[in-house]
Structures are given as C-alpha cells and as structure tokens.
BAFI-3210 file (N, C-alpha, C; in Angstrom, 3 decimals, decimal comma, padded with zeros to 6 digits):
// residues 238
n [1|2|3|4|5|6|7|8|9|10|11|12|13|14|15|16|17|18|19|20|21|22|23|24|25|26|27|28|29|30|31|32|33|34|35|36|37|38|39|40|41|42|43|44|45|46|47|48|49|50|51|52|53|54|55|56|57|58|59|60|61|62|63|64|65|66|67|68|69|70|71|72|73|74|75|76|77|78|79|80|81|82|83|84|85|86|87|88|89|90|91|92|93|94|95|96|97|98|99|100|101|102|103|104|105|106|107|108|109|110|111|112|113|114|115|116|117|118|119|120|121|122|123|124|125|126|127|128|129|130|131|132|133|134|135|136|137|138|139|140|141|142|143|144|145|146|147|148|149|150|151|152|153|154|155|156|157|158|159|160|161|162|163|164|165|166|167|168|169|170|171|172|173|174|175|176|177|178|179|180|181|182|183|184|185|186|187|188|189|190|191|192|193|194|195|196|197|198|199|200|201|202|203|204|205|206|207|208|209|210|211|212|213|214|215|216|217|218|219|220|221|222|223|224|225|226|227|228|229|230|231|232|233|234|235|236|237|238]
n.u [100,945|101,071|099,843|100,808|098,411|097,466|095,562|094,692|093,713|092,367|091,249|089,149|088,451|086,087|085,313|082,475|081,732|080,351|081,202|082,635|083,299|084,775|085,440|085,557|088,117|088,271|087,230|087,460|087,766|084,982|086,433|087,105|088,746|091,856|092,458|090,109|089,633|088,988|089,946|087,538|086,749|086,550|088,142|091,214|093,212|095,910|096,307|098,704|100,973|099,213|097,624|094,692|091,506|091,001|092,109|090,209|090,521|092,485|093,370|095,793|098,547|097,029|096,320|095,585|093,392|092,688|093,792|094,251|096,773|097,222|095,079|095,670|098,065|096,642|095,164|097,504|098,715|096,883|096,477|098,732|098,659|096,171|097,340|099,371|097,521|096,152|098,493|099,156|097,121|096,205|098,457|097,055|095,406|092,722|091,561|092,327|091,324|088,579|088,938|089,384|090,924|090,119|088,896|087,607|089,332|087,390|087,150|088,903|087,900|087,800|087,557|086,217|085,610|082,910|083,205|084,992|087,010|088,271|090,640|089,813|090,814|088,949|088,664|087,768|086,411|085,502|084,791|084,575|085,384|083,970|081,572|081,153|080,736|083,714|085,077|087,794|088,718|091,048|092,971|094,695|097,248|097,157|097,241|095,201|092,285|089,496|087,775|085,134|082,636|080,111|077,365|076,492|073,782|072,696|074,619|075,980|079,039|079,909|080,791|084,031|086,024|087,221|085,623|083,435|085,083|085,340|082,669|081,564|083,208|082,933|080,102|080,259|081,645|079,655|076,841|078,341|078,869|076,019|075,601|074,802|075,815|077,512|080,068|081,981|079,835|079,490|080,284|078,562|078,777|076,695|076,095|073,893|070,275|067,773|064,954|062,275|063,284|064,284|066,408|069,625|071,619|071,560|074,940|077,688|076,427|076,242|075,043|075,107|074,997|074,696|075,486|074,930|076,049|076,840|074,404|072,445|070,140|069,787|071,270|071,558|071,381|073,004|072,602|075,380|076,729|078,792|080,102|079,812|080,692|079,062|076,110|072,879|070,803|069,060|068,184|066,859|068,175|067,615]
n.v [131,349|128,359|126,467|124,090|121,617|119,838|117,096|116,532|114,427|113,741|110,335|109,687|106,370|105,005|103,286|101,611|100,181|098,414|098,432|096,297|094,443|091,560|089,361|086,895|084,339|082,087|082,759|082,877|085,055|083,812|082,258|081,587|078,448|078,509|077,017|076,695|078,878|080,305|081,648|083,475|081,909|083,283|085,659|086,283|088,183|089,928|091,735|092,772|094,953|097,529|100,258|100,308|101,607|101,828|104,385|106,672|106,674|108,738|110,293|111,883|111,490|110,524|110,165|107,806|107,919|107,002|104,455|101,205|101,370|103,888|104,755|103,898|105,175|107,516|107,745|107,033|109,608|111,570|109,991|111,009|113,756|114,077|112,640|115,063|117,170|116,211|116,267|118,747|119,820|118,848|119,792|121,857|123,138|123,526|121,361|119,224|118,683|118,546|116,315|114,216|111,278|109,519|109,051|109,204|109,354|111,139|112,687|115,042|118,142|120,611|123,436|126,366|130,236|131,312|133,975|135,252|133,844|132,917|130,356|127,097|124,526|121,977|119,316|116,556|114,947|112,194|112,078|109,633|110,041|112,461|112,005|113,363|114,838|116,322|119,252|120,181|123,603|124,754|127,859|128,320|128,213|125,941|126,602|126,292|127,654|127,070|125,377|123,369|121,286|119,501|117,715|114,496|113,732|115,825|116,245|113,334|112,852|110,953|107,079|105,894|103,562|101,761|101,853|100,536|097,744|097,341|097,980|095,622|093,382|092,982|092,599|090,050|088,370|088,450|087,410|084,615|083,885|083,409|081,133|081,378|079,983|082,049|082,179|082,081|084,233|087,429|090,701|093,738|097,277|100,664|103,845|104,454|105,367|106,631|104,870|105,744|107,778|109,797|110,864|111,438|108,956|108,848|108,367|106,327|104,749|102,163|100,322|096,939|094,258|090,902|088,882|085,895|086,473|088,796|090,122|088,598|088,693|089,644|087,391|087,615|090,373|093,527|096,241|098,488|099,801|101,621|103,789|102,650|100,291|098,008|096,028|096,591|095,810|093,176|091,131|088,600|086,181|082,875]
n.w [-105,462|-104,485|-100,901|-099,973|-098,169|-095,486|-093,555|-091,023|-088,644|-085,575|-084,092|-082,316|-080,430|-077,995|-075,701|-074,093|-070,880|-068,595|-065,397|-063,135|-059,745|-058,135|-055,640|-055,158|-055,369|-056,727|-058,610|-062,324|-065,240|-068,047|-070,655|-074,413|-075,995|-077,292|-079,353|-080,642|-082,077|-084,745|-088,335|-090,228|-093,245|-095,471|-094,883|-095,087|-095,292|-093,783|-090,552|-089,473|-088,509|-089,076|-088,752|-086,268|-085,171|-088,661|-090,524|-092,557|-096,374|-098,095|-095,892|-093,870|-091,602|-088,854|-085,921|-083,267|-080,931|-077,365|-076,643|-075,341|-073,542|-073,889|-072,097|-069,836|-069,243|-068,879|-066,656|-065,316|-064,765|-064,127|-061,521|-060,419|-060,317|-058,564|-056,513|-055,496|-055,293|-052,802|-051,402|-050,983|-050,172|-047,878|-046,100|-044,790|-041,838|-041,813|-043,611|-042,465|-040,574|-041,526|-042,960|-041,523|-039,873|-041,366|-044,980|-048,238|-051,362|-053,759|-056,380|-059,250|-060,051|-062,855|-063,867|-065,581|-065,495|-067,610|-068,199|-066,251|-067,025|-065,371|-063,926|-062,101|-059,280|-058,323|-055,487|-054,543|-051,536|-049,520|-046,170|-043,613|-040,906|-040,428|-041,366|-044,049|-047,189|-048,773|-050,104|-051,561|-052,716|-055,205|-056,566|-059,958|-059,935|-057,691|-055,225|-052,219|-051,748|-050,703|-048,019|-048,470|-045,979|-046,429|-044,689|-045,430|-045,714|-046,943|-049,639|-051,612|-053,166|-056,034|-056,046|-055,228|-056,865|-054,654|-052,781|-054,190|-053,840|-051,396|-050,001|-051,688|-050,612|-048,226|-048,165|-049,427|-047,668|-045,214|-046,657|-047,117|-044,552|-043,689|-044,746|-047,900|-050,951|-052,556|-054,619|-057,400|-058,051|-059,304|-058,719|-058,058|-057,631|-056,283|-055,507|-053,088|-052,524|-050,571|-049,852|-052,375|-053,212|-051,717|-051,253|-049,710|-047,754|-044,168|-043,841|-045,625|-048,043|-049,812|-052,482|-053,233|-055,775|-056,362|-059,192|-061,756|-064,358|-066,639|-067,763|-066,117|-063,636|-059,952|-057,827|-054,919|-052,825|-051,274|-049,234|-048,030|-045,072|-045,559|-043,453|-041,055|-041,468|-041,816|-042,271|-043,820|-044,816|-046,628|-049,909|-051,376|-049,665|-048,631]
ca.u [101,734|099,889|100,149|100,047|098,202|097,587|094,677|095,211|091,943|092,223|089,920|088,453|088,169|085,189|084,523|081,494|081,758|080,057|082,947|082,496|084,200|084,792|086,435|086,239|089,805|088,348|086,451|087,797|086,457|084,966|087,639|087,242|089,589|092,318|092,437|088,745|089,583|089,773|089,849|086,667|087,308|086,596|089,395|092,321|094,466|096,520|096,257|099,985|101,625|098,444|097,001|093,054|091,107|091,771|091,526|089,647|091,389|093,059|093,731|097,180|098,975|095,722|096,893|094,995|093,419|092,544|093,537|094,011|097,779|096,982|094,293|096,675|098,659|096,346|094,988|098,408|098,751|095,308|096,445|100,190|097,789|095,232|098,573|100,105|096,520|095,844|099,635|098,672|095,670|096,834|099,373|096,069|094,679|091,026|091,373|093,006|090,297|087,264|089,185|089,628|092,113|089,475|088,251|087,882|089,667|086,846|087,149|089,257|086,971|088,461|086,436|086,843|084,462|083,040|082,494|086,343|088,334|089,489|090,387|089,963|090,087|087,910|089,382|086,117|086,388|084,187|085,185|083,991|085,263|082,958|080,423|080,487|081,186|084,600|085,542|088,821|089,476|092,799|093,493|095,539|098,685|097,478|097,060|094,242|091,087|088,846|087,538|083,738|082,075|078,746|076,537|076,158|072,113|072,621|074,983|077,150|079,476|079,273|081,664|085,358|086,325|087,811|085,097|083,472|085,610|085,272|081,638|081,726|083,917|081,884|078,705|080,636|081,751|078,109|076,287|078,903|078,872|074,999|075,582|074,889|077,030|078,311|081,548|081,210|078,659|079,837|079,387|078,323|078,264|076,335|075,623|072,564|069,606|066,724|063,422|061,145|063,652|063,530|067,387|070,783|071,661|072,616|076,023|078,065|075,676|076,246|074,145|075,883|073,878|075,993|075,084|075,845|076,329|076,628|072,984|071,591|069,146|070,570|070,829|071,003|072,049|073,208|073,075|076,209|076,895|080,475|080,582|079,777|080,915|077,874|075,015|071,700|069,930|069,691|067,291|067,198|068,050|066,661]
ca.v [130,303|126,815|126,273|122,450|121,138|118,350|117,174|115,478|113,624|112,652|109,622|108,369|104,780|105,087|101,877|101,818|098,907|098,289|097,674|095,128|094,297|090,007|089,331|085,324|083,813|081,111|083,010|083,506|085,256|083,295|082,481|080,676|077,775|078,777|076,136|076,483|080,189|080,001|082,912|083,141|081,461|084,619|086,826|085,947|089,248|090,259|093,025|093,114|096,334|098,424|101,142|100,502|101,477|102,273|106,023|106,625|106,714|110,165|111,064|111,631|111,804|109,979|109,718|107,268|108,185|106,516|103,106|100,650|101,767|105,561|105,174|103,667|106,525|108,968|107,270|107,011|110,674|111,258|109,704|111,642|114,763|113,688|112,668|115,997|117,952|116,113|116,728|120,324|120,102|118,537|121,002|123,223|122,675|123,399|120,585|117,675|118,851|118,473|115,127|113,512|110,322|107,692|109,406|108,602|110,584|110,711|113,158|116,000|118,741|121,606|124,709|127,909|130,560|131,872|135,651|136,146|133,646|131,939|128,779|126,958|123,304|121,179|117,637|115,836|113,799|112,112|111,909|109,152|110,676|113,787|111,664|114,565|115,605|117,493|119,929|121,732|124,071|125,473|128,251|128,145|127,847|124,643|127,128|126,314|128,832|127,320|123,895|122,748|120,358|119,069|116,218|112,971|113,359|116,516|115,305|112,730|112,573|109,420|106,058|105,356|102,294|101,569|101,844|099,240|096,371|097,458|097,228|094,307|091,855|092,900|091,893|088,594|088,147|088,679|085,765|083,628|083,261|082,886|079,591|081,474|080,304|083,367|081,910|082,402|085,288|089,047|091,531|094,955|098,433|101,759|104,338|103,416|106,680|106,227|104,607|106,206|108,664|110,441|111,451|110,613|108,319|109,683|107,619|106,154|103,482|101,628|098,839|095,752|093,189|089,675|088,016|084,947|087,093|090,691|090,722|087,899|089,401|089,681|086,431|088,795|091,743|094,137|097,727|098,564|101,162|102,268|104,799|102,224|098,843|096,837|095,521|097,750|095,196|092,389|090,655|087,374|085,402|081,640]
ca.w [-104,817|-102,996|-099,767|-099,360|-096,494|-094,856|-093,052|-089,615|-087,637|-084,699|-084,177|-080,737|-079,834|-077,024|-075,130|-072,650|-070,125|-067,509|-064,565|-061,995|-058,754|-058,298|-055,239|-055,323|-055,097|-056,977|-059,964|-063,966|-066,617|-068,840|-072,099|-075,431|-075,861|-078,489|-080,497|-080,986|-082,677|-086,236|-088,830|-091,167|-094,495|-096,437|-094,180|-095,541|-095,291|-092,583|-090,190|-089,061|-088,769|-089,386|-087,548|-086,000|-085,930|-090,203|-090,953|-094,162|-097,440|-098,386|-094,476|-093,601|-089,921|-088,566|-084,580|-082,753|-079,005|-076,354|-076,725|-073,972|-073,007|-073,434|-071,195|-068,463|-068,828|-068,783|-065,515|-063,963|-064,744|-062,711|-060,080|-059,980|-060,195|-057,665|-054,859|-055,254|-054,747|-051,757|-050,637|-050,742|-049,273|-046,124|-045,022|-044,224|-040,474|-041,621|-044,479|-041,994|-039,453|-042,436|-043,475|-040,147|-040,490|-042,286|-045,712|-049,204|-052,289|-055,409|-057,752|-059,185|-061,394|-063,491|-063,816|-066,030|-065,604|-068,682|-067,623|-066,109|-067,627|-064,170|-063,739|-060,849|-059,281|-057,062|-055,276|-053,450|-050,839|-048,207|-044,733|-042,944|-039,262|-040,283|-042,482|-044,643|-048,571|-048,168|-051,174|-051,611|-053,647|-055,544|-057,838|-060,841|-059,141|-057,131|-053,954|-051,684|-051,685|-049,505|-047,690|-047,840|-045,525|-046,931|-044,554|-045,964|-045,859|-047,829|-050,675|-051,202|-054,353|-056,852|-055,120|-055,792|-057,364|-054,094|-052,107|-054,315|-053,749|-049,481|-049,730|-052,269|-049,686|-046,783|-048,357|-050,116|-046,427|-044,953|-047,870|-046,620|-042,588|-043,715|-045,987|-049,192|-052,079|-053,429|-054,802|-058,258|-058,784|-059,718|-057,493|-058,858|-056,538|-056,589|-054,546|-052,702|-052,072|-049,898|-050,562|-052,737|-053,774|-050,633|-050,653|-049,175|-046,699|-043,162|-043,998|-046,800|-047,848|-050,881|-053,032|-053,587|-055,775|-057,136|-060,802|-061,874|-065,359|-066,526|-067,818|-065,094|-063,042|-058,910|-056,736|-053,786|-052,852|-049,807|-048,678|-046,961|-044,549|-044,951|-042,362|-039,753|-041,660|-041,408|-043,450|-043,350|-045,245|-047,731|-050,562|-051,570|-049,178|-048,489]
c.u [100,796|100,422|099,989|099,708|097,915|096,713|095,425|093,736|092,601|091,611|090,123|088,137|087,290|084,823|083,458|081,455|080,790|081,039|081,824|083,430|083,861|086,114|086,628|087,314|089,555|087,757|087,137|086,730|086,603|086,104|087,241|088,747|090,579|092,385|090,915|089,037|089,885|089,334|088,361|087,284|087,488|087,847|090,326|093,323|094,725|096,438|097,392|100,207|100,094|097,601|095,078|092,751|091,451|090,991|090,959|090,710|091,459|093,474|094,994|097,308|098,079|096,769|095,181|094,876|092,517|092,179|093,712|095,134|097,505|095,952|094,742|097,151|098,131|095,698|096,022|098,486|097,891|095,997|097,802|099,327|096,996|096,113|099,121|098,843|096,367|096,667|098,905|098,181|095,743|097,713|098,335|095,474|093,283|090,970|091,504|091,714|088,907|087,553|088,782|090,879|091,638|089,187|088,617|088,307|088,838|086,962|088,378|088,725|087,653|087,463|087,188|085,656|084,280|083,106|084,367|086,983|088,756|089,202|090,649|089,920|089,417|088,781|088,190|086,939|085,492|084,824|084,347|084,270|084,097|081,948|079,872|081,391|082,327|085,367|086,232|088,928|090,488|091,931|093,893|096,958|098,777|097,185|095,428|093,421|090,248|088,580|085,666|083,387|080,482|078,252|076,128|074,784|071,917|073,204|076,478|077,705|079,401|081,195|082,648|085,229|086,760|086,624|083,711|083,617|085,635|083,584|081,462|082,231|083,327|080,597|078,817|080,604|080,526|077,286|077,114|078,745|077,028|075,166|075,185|075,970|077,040|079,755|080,881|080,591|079,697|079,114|079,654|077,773|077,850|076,114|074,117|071,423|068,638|065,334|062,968|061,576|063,651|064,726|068,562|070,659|071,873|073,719|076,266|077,516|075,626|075,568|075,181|075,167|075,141|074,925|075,586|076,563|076,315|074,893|072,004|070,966|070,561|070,601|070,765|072,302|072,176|073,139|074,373|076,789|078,833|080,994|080,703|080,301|080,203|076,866|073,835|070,472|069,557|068,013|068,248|067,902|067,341|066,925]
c.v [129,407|127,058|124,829|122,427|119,642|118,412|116,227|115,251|112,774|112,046|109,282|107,359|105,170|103,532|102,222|100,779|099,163|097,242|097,006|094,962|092,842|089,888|087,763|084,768|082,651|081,291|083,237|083,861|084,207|083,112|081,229|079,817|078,160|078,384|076,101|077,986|079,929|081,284|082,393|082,939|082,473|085,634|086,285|086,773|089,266|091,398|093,511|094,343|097,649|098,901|100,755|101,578|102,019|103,499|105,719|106,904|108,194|110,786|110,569|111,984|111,576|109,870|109,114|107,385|107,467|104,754|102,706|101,584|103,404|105,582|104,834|104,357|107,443|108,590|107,415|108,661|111,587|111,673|110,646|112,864|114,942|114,083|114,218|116,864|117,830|116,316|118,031|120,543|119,690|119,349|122,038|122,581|122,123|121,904|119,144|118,360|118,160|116,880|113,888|112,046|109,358|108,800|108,456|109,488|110,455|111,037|114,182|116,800|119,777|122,230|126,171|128,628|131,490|133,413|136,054|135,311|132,476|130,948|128,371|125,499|122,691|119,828|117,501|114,814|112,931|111,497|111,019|109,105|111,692|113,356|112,718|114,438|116,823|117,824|121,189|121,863|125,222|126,474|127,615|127,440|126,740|125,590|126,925|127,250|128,697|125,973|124,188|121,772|120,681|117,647|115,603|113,491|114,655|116,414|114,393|112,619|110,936|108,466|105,988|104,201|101,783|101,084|100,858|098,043|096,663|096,764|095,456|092,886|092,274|092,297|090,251|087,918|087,583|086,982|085,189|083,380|082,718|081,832|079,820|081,608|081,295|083,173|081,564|083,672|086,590|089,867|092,972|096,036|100,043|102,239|104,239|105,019|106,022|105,575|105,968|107,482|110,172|111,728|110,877|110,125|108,983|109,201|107,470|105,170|102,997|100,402|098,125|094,520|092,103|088,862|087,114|085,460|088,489|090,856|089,536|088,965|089,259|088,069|086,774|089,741|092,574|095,709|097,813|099,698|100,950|102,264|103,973|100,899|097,690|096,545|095,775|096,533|094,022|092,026|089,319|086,156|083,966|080,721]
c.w [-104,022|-102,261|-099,303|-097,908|-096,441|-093,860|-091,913|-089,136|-086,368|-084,342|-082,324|-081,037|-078,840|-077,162|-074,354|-072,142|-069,028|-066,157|-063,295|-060,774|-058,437|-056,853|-054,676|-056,272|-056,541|-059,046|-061,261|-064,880|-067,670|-070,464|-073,285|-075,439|-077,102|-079,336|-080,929|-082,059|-083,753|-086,820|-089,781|-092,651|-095,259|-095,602|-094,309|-095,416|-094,196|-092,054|-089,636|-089,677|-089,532|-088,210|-086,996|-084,816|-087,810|-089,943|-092,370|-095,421|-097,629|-097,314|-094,392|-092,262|-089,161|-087,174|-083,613|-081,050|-078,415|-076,065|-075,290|-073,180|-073,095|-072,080|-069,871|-068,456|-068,453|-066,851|-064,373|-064,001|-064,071|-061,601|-059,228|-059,369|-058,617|-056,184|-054,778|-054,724|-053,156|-050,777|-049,937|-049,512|-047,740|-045,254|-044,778|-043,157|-041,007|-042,627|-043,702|-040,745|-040,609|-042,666|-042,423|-040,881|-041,560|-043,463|-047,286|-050,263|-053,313|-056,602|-058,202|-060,418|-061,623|-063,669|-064,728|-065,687|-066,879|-068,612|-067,413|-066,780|-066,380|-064,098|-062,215|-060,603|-058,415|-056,664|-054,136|-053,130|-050,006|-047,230|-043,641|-041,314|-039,260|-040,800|-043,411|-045,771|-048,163|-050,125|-051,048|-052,874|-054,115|-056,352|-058,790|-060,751|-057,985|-055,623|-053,413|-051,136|-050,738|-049,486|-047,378|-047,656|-046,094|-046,047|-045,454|-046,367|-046,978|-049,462|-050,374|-052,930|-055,071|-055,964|-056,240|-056,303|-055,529|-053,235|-052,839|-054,178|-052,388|-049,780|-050,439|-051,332|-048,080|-046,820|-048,628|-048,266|-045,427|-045,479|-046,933|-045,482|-043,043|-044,405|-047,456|-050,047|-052,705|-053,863|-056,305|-059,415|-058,882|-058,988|-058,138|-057,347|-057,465|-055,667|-053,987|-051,985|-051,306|-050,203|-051,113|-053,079|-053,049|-050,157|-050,111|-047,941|-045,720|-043,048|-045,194|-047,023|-049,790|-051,170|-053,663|-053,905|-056,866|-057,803|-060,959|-063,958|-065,189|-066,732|-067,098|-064,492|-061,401|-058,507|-055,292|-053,670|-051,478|-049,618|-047,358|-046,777|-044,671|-044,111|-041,085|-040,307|-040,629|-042,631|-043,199|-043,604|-046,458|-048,722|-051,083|-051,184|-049,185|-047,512]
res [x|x|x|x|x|x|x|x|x|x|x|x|x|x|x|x|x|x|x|x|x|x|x|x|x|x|x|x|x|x|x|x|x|x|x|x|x|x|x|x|x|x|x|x|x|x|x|x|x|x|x|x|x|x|x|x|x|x|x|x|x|x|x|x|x|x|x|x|x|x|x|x|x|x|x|x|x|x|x|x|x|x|x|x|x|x|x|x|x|x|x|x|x|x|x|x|x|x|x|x|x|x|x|x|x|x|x|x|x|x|x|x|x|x|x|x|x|x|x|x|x|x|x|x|x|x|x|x|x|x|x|x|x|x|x|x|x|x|x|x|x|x|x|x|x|x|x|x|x|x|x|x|x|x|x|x|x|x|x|x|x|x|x|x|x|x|x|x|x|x|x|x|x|x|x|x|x|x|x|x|x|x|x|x|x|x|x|x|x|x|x|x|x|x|x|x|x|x|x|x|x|x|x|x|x|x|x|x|x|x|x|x|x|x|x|x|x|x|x|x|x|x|x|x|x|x|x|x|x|x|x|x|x|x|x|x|x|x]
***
C-alpha cells in the first residue's frame, strides 16, 4: 500500500537593514516619482495573485515566513510578552529597588539547559537610578528566580531602539543651539565603549553620528551620556 506524501518548505524571506533614527520634522525619504516607473519592455506577465517569493516547481503547501506583516505581529507579540514579564517582575521589592523609577526595558532571552532540560527566562534592563545592568530571571511558569545588578563599567547590554531616538534628539538638539545645520542629515546610534577598547562607560553613553546618506561618511557626531543627559563630546564641528 503507498502512502502519499506531500512535501511542505517553509521558506524565509531575511532582510538585513541597517535601521536609522531621523528626527527632522522637515526630512523624507527619498522617493521615485511614479509616473517615472515604468515596467521593463521584456516583463510583460503579471504577478497578481501569486505567492513571493515563488516556491520551486513540484513543492506543495509552500507557507511563506516572515514577511513584512508577520513580522509586525511577531513584534507586537514581543512586546505583549515583554509587558507581562515586567508586570511580574515589579510586584518583587528587590526588582523595583534594582530598577529604581528611570530605567530602560532591552531584551527578553530564552534559555534551555542542555544537561537538565530546564527552561528558563532572562528580561534585561538598565537602570539609570542604579546605572547598572539589571537581569531578572523567571522559570517556566513566568515565576521570578532571582534579580541581578551588574555596574555600567562592568557590562552594559546592547541599546533599545528607544534609547536611540533620546540620544539622537539630544545630540540633533546640541548641533543646533551651536548653528550647525543638521536639518536634513540621518542620525545613526550605537553603543559607545571607551577609547582604545578599554571597556564600558561609567554611564549609559551612546555614539550618535548624522549622514547626509546611508553610506556618506559622518558630518558630525556626538557621544551622549544618558545617565546624566548631556553631551561628553563631539567631532566635526566648524
């Protein structure tokens, strides 16, 4: 007796971008004019009602992941995730003591261990009342195991999106009272280490350098302290 089968693939879509933070009022991304868009003479068929990317010929039940709208979902789903952890995590003294009222939420990591089996999760934060790396973590069941404080100068986890567009309009802010046009340029953040590779900041200190493109070189750029909201230091000035 056969057994028909049936092959299924699920394909990935993988974008890699490089994300940006733009916080002039006045800036658009660049756009082709529509009426300038024309199809190439040789492409003549239509792609209505068909799946992309195309699965290969002979594949059946082809399900397509991680297009744009999945990836908003899976994002808002994150973030549902994320709010309920940190619920948690707040009804514990030692956690709203480690947090203090100012912090930032960055990550949430999943963990099995290979040896027992257990799963466990992590939610990083950084506490800019304590200037310190704060990591709780759950069980299985979402129950809170234990709270670690980590100093800034010892480690600091990789920057929110959030904490991007803070330093970003502090530095835009900054250029400006000095008379540099920065209206315009693209402003790009990273976490910012010490000269010469020396180590973390004693604060939350992020690099903030603004392009007048993605692959322009800088027109200047800022280190900015977080923890104290200020500006450590700049280049390119004139």
């Amino acid at each position: 007796m056969k057994i028909a089968q049936t092959t299924t693939m699920v394909m990935v879509w993988s974008i890699a971008a490089m994300v940006f933070t733009d916080f002039s009022a006045s800036q658009e991304t660049p756009s082709a004019d529509p009426s300038e868009a024309v199809a190439s003479p040789r492409h003549r068929h239509s792609h209505e009602g068909l799946t992309w990317p195309p699965p290969p010929r002979g594949i059946t039940n082809a399900v397509v992941r991680s297009n744009i709208e999945e990836e908003r979902k899976d994002r808002a789903l994150e973030k549902v995730r994320m709010d309920r952890l940190e619920a948690k995590a707040k009804t514990r003294s030692e956690v709203q003591r480690a947090l203090g009222k100012q912090y930032t939420r960055i990550t949430v990591i999943d963990r099995e261990d290979k040896e027992t089996g257990t799963v466990s999760t992590q939610e990083v934060f950084f506490s800019r009342d304590q200037n310190a790396t704060v990591e709780v973590e759950f069980d299985k069941d979402e129950k809170v195991q234990a709270v670690n404080s980590i100093p800034a100068q010892e480690y600091q986890p990789e920057i929110a999106d959030e904490e991007i567009k803070e330093a970003t309009a502090l530095a835009r802010a900054y250029f400006r009272s000095q008379g540099f046009r920065i209206a315009g340029l693209k402003g790009y953040g990273i976490l910012a280490y010490k000269p010469e590779d020396v180590g973390f900041f004693d604060t939350r200190v992020l690099y903030v350098s603004f392009h007048k493109g993605d692959d322009a070189p800088p027109e200047v750029a800022a280190w900015v302290d977080l923890t104290n909201q200020r500006i450590l230091q700049t280049l390119g000035e004139e």
